[in-house]
C-alpha positions as CSV (number, residue, x, y, z in Angstrom):
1,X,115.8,67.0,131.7
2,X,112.5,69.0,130.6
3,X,111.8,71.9,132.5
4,X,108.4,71.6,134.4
5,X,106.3,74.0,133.0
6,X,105.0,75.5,136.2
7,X,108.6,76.6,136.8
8,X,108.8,77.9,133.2
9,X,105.7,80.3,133.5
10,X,107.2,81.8,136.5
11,X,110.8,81.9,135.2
12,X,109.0,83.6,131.8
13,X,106.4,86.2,133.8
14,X,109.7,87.6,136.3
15,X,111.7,88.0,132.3
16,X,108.8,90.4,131.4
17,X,108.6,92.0,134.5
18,X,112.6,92.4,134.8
19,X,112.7,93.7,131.2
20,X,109.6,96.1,132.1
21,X,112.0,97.8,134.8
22,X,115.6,97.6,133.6
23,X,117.8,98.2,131.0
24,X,119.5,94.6,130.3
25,X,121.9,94.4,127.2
26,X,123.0,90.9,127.7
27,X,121.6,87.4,128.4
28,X,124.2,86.8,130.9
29,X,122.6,89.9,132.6
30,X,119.1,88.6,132.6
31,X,120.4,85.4,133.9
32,X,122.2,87.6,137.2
33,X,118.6,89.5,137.9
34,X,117.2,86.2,138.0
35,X,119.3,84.4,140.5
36,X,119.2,87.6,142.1
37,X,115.2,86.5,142.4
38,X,115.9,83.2,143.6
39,X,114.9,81.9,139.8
40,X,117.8,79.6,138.5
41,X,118.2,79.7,134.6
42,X,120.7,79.1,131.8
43,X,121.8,80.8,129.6
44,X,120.2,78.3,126.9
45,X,116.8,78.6,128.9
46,X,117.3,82.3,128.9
47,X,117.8,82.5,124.7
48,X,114.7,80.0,124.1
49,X,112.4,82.1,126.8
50,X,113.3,85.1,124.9
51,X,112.0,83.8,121.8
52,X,108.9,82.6,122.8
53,X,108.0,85.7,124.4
54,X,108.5,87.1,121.4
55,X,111.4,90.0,123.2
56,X,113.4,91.9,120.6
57,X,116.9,93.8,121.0
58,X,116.4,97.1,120.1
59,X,120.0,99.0,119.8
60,X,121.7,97.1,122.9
61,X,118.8,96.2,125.1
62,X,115.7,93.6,125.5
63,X,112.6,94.6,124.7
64,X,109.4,93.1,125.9
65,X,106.6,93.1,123.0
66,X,104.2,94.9,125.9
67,X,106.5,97.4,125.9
68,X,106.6,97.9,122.1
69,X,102.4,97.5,121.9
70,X,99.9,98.7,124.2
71,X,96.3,97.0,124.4
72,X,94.8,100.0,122.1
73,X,97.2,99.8,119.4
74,X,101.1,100.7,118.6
75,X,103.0,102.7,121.4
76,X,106.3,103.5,119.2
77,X,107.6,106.0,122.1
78,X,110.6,102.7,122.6
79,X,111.0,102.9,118.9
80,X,111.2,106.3,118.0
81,X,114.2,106.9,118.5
82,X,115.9,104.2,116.4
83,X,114.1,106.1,112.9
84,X,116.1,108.1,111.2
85,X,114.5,108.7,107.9
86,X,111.3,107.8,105.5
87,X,110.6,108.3,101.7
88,X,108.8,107.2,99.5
89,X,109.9,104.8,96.4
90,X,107.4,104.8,93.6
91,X,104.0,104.8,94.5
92,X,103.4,101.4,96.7
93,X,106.8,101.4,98.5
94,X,107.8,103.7,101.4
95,X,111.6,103.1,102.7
96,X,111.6,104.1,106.4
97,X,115.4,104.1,108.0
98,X,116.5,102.8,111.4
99,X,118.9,102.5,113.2
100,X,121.4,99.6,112.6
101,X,119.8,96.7,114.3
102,X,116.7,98.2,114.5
103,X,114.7,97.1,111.4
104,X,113.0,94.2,112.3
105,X,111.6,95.6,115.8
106,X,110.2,98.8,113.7
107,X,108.8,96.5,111.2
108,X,107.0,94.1,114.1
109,X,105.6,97.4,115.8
110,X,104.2,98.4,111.9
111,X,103.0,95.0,111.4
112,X,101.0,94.4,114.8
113,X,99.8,98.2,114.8
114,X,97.0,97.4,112.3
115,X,97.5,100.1,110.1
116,X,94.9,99.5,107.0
117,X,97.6,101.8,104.9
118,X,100.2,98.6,105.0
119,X,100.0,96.0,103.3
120,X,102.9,94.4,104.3
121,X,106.9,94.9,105.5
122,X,110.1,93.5,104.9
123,X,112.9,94.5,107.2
124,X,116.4,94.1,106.9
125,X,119.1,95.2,109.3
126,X,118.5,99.1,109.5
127,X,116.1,99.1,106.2
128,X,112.2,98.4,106.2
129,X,110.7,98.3,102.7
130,X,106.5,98.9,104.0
131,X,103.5,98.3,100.8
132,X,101.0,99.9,100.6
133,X,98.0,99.6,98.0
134,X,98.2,102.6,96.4
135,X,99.3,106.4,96.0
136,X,96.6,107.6,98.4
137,X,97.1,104.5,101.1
138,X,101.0,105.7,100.8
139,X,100.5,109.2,101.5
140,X,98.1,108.8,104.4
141,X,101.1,105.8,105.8
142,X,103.6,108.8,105.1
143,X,101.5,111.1,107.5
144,X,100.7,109.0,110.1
145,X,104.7,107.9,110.4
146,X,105.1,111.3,110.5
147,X,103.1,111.7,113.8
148,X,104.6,108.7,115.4
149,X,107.9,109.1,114.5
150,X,108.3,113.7,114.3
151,X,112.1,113.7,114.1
152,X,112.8,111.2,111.6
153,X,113.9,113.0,108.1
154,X,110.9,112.8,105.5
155,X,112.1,113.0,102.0
């Protein structure tokens, strides 16, 4: 039976405003602080509204994109912990390290941050490859991950 949609925009605003104030690692979790809230949910509803909200697991928790992006541009506070290291490969390539698992929500924050410097990403598991146009666009990218992300190792 199709979920009425009323029901799903108030099951999908109390997910982002659980994930926005606790730590939850599992589904099965997010499913308890619901009923907890007097909102019923599966486990199945649970997976699918995570998806269309566009939530990521970083490391062991849920993260709501919101808390990954602010309105004027990338917050990476979340993130930076989960980079380890960057360096450059050749001169259109920079390789930045993550954390295992935490590739893909690295290279989302990159991507939706705007950055003229990147051309484009491709993450893997703990691996983000990030293009740039040239030489120059790469060393400015290599500075400004610098800032955002000060204790990752720089090759």
């Amino acid at each position: 039976m199709p979920t009425d949609p009323t029901q799903q925009s108030a099951r999908r605003a109390e997910i982002l405003r659980i994930l926005k104030k606790e730590s939850i690692t599992r589904q099965e979790d997010l499913v308890n602080a619901l009923s907890l809230r007097g909102v019923e949910a599966t486990q199945a509803s649970i997976s699918r509204d995570l998806k269309e909200l566009g939530v990521a697991k970083v490391g062991d928790r849920y993260i709501a994109p919101q808390n990954v992006r602010s309105a004027g541009g990338a917050s990476f506070d979340i993130l930076a912990g989960f980079v380890t290291g960057m360096a450059p490969a050749g001169a259109n390539l920079t390789v930045v390290k993550t954390s295992t698992g935490a590739a893909q929500s690295v290279a989302v924050a990159l991507d939706q941050a705007g950055w003229s410097e990147i051309v484009g990403t491709i993450s893997g598991d703990d691996t983000i490859f990030v293009a740039t146009a040239g030489l120059r666009q790469q060393q400015q990218l290599m500075a400004r991950l610098g800032q955002v992300f000060p204790k990752a190792n720089k090759s």
